[in-house]
C-alpha positions as CSV (number, residue, x, y, z in Angstrom):
1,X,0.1,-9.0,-4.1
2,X,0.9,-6.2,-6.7
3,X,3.9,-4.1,-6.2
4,X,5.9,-1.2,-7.4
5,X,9.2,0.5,-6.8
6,X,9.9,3.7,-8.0
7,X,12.5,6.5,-7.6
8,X,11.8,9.5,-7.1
9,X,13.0,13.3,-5.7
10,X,12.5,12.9,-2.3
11,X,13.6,8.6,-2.3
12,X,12.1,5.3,-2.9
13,X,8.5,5.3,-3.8
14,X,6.5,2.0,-3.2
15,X,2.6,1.0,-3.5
16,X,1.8,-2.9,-2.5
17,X,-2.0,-3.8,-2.8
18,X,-3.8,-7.0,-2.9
19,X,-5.2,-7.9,-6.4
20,X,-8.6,-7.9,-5.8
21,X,-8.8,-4.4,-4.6
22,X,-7.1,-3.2,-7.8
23,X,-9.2,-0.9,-9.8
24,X,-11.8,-0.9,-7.1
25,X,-13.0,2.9,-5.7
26,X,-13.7,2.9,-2.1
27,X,-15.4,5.4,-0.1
28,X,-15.7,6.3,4.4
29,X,-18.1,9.1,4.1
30,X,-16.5,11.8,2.0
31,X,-13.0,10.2,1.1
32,X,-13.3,8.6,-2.1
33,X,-10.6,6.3,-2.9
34,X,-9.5,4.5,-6.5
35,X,-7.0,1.9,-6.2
36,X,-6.2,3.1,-10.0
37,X,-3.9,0.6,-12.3
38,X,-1.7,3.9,-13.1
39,X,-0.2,4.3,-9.6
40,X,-0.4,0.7,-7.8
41,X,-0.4,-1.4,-11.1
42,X,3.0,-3.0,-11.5
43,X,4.2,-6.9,-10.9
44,X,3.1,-9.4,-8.9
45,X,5.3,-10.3,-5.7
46,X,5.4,-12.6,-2.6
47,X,4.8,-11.4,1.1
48,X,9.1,-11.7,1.3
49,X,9.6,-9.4,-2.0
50,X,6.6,-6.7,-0.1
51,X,8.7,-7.1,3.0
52,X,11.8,-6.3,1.4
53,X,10.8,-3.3,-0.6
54,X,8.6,-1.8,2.3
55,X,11.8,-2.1,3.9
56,X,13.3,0.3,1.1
57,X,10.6,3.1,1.2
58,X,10.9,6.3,1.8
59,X,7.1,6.8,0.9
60,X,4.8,3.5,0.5
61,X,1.6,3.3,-0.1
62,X,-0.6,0.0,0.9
63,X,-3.7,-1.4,0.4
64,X,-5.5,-4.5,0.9
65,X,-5.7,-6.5,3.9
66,X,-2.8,-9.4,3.0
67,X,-0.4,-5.7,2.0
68,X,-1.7,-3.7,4.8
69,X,-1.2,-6.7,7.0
70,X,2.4,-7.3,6.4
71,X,3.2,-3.7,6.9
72,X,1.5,-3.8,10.7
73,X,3.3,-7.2,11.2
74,X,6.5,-5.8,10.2
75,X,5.9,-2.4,12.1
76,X,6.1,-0.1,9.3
77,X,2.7,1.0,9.8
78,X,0.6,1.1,13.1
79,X,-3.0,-1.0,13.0
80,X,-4.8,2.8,14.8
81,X,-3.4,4.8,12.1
82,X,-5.1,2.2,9.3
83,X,-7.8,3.7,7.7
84,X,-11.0,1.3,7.3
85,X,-12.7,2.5,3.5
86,X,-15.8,0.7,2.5
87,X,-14.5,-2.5,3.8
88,X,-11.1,-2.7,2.3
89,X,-7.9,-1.0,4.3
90,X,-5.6,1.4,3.4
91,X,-2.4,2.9,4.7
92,X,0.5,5.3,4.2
93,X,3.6,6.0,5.6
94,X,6.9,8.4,5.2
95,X,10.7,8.2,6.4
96,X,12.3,11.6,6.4
């Protein structure tokens, strides 16, 4: 998986996606989505490291089903509240 940390204003900022969906657009009738290299680009982890820094988020966005996966598993995300785009999965969440 690809993952970044990054601080920010309102706390720790993460995006995890599976490589294969990077740089793809995805679209579920009129959402159009880009998994762009600018905003989920960063370095390749393990399912521990994602774990770990999901853990950390204040804000984390996911996509892919092996990143989308470990954030249902680890109940950070709930599988109703997954969003299904042209076949790939997507997911957000926020602690305040």
């Amino acid at each position: 998986m690809i993952l970044t940390e990054r601080e920010t204003e309102r706390g720790v900022l993460v995006t995890a996606c599976d490589p294969d969906v990077l740089g793809e657009t995805f679209e579920n009738g009129e959402v159009e989505f880009t998994v762009n290299e600018e905003f989920y680009g960063g370095d390749e982890a393990d399912a521990d490291a994602v774990r770990a820094a999901l853990a950390r988020a204040n804000v984390a966005n996911i996509v892919g089903d092996d990143a989308v996966g470990i954030a249902i598993e680890e109940g950070f995300v709930e599988e109703a509240n997954v969003l299904d785009l042209d076949g790939t999965v997507h997911a957000q969440f926020m602690r305040l």
